[in-house]
C-alpha positions in Angstrom: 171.2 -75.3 195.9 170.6 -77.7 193.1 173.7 -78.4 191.0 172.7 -76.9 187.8 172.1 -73.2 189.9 175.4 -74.0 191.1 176.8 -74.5 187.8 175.3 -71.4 186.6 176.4 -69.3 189.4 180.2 -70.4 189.1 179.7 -69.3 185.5 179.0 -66.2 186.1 181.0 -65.5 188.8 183.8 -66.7 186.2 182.0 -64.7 183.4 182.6 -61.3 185.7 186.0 -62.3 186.3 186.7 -62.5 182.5 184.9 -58.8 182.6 186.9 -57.9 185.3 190.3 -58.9 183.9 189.6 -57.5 180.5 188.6 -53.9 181.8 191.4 -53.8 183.9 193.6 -55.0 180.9 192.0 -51.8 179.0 192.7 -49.8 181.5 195.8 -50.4 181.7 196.3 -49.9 178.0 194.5 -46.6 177.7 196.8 -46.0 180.7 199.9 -46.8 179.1 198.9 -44.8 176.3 197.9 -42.0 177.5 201.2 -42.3 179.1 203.2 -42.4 176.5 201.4 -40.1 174.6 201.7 -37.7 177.3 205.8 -37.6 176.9 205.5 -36.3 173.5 204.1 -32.8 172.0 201.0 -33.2 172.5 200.4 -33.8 176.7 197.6 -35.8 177.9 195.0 -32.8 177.9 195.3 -33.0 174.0 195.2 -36.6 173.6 192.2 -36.9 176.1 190.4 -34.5 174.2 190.9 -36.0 170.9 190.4 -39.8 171.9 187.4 -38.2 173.7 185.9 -36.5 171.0 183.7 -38.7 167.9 184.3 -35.7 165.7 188.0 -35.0 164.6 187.0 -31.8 163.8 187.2 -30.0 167.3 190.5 -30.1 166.9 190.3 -27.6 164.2 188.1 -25.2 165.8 185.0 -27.3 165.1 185.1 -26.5 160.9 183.3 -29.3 158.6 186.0 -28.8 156.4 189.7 -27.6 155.7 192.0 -27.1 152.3 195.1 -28.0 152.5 197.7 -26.8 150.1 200.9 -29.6 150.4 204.5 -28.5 148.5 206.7 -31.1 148.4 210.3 -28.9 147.8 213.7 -30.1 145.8 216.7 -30.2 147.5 219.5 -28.8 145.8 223.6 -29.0 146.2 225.9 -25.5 147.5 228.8 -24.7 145.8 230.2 -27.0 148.1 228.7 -29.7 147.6 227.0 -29.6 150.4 222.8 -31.1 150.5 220.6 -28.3 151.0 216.9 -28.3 151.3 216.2 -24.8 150.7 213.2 -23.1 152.8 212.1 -21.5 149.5 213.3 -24.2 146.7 211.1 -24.3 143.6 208.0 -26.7 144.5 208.5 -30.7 143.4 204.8 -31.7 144.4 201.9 -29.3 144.4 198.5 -30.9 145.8 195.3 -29.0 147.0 193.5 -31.8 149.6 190.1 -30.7 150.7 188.9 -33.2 154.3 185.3 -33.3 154.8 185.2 -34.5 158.9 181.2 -34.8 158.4 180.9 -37.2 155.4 184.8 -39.0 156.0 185.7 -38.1 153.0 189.0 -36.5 151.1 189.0 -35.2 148.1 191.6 -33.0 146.0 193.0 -31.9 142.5 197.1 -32.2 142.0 198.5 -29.3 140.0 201.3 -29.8 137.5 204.5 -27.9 138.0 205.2 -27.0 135.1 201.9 -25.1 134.3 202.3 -21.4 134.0 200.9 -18.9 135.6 201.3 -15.3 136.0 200.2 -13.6 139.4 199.9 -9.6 139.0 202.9 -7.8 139.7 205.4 -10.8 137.9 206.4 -12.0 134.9 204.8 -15.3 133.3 206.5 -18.2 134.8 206.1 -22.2 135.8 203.9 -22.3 139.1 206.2 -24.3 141.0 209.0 -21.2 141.1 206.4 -19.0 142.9 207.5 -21.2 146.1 211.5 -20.1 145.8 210.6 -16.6 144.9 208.4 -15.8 148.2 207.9 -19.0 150.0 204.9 -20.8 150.7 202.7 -17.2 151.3 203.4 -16.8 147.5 203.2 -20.5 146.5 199.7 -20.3 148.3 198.5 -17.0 146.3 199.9 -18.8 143.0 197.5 -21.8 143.6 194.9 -19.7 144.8 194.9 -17.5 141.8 194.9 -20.6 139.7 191.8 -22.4 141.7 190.0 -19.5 142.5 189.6 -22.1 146.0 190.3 -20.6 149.0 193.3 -22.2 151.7 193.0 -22.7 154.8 196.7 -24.2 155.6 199.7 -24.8 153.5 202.1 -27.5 154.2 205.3 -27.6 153.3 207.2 -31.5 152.9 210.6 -32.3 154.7 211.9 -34.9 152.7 214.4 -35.9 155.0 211.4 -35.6 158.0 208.6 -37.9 155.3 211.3 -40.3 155.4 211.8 -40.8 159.2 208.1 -41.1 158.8 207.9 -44.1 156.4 211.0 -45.3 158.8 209.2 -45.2 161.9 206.2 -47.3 161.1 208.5 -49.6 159.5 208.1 -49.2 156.0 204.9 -49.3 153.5 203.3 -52.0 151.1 203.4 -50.6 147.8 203.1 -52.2 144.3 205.5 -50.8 142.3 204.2 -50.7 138.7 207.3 -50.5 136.3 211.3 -50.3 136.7 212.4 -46.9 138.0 215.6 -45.8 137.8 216.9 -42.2 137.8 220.3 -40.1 139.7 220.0 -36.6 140.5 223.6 -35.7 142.2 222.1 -31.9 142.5 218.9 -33.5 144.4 221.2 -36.3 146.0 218.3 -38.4 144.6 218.9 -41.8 143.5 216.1 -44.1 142.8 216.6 -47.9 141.8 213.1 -49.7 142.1 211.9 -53.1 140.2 208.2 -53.7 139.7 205.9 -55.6 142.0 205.0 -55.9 145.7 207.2 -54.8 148.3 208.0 -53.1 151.2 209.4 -49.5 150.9 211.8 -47.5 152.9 211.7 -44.3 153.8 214.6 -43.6 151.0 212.5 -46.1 148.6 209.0 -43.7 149.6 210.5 -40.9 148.7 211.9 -42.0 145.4 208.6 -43.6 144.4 206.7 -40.6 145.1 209.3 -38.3 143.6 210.2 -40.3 139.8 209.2 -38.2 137.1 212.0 -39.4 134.2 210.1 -40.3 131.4 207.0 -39.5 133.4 204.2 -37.3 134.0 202.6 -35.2 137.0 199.6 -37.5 135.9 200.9 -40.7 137.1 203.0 -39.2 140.3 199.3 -37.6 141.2 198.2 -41.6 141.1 201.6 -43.0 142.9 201.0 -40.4 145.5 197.3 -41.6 146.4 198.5 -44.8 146.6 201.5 -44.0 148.6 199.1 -42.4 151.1 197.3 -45.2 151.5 199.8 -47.3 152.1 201.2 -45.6 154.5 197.8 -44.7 156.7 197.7 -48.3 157.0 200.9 -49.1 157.9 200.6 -46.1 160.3 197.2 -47.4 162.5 199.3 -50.8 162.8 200.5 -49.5 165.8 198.9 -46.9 168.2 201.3 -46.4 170.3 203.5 -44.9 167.9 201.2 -42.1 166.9 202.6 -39.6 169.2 206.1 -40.2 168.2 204.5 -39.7 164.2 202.7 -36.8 165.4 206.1 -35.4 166.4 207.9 -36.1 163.2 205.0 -34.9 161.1 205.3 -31.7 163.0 208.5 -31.2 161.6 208.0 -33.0 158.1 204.7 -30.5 157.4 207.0 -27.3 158.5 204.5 -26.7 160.9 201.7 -26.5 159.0 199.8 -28.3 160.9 200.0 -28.7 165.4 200.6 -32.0 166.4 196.8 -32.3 167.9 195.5 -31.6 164.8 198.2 -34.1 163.2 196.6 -36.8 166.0 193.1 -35.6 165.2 193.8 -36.0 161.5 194.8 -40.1 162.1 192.0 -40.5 164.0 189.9 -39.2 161.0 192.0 -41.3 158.1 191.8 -44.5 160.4 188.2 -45.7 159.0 188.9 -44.0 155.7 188.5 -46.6 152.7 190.6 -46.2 149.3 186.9 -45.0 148.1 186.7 -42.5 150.6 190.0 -40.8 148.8 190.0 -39.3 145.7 192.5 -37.3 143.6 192.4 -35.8 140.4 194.4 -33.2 138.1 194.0 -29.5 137.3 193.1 -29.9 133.5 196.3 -28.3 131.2 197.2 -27.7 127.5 200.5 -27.5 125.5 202.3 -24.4 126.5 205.3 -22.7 125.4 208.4 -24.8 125.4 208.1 -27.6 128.3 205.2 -25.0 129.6 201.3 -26.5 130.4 198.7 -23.8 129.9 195.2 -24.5 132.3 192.8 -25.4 130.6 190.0 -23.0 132.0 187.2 -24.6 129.9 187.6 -28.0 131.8 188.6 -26.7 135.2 184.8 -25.5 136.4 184.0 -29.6 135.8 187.3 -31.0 137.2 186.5 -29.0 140.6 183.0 -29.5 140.8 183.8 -32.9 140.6 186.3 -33.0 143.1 184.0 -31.0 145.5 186.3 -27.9 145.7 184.6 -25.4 143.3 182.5 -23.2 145.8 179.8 -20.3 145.7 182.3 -17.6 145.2 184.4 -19.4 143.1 186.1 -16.9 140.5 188.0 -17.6 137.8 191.2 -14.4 137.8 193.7 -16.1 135.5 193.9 -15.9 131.7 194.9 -18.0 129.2 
């Protein structure tokens, strides 16, 4: 054999080596995973099937599409003093999230909570009490009534769960755009952040998502977008910690959502650019008082643009 042949063929017998070592090195991290994931909620079947599957939408019964309704809830003090985060507490976020799985994309409206709206059978009142009257069936009919948009799943926020969350992964990146600063001893909320670049706590997430002193709804709707960003990419830093997310989220979306369809949804937001989100605002006008009246003229537009108005869309409440 001449010496170059010889040269080749230790090459590639070092070249399958190399090939060798590395699938066993994948194995034994889809292994590993699949191991750890497999101690959690989900159960390797689950994670198989999702890992498996190119389309994160098998998880939800093969749908193109889903509406999400997400209520982020206050947290109030008892007589006692003790913190309480009421299962029917007036809504502190309201956000209606449509995910297209076929064109990777999300889009949604936020809706203020101080806009009023009277669903038959009640008195005119801000949108964000329907929650503490009749829990999230009621919330869901309110923003339903106000949309005319049909939801498929409504999620309701554990603060105390979102911030284990932000925890877990370690924190998130956020550039924080001006001082905030504001105590609520009935919320237990404190919030004490200086402008500029930094990494956020759970505590810190919360706040930052949360400050509306001398604020609007307007510019939470933009702190929340960028708060999800954030924290999908601090999130997909590390796989193996998905199934112990998956877990939590369970429990911070009040079980809005199973925890394969939690995994199913990360898989989907993984590749998701901050183009492929976009979030806007129901369109209001001055009200009564601290009241926001919708502004039905503009709303057609605002939800055609934001890919929610549909075929059957009908528009139920008055001005």
């Amino acid at each position: 054999m001449s010496s170059s042949a010889s040269l080749a063929s230790r090459l590639l017998r070092i070249a399958g080596a190399l090939v060798h070592l590395s699938l066993c090195a994948l194995a034994l991290l889809v292994g590993t995973a699949l191991g750890y994931f497999a101690q959690g909620p989900l159960g390797t079947a689950a994670v198989v099937r999702v890992l498996r599957s190119r389309d994160p939408s098998t998880a939800f019964e093969d749908r193109s599409e889903i509406t999400l309704l997400v209520l982020g809830c206050d947290e109030d003090r008892s007589a006692g003093g003790a913190r309480v985060l009421r299962n029917q507490a007036r809504s502190d976020m309201i956000l209606v999230a449509k995910v297209f799985f076929k064109d990777r994309k999300v889009e949604g409206v936020s809706i203020p909570r101080d806009l009023e709206v009277q669903l038959p059978g009640y008195r005119p009142q801000k949108i964000n009490a329907y929650h503490a009257i009749g829990g999230k069936e009621l919330a869901k009919r309110a923003v339903e009534h106000v949309l005319g948009v049909p939801i498929d799943r409504v999620l309701v926020l554990d603060y105390r769960a979102f911030q284990d969350m932000v925890d877990l992964v370690g924190g998130v990146r956020i550039n924080v755009e001006k001082r905030m600063r504001w105590r609520d001893r009935a919320g237990d909320l404190n919030i004490d952040l200086q402008p500029g670049e930094q990494l956020l706590s759970g505590y810190q997430a919360m706040g930052y998502v949360r400050f509306r002193h001398s604020d609007s709804d307007f510019l939470r709707q933009g702190r929340q977008r960028q708060f999800l960003l954030a924290f999908k990419e601090a999130a997909l830093r590390d796989p193996l910690k998905l199934n112990a997310l998956a877990e939590k989220a369970v429990e911070a979306t009040g079980g809005g959502l199973t925890a394969e369809e939690i995994l199913a949804m990360a898989m989907f937001a993984r590749n998701l650019s901050k183009e492929d989100v976009r979030l806007g605002a129901v369109p209001v006008l001055p009200g009564r008082g601290t009241n926001l009246r919708l502004d039905v003229q503009e709303l057609p537009k605002v939800l055609e643009d934001h890919r929610l108005l549909t075929s059957s869309h009908r528009r139920e409440n008055q001005p």
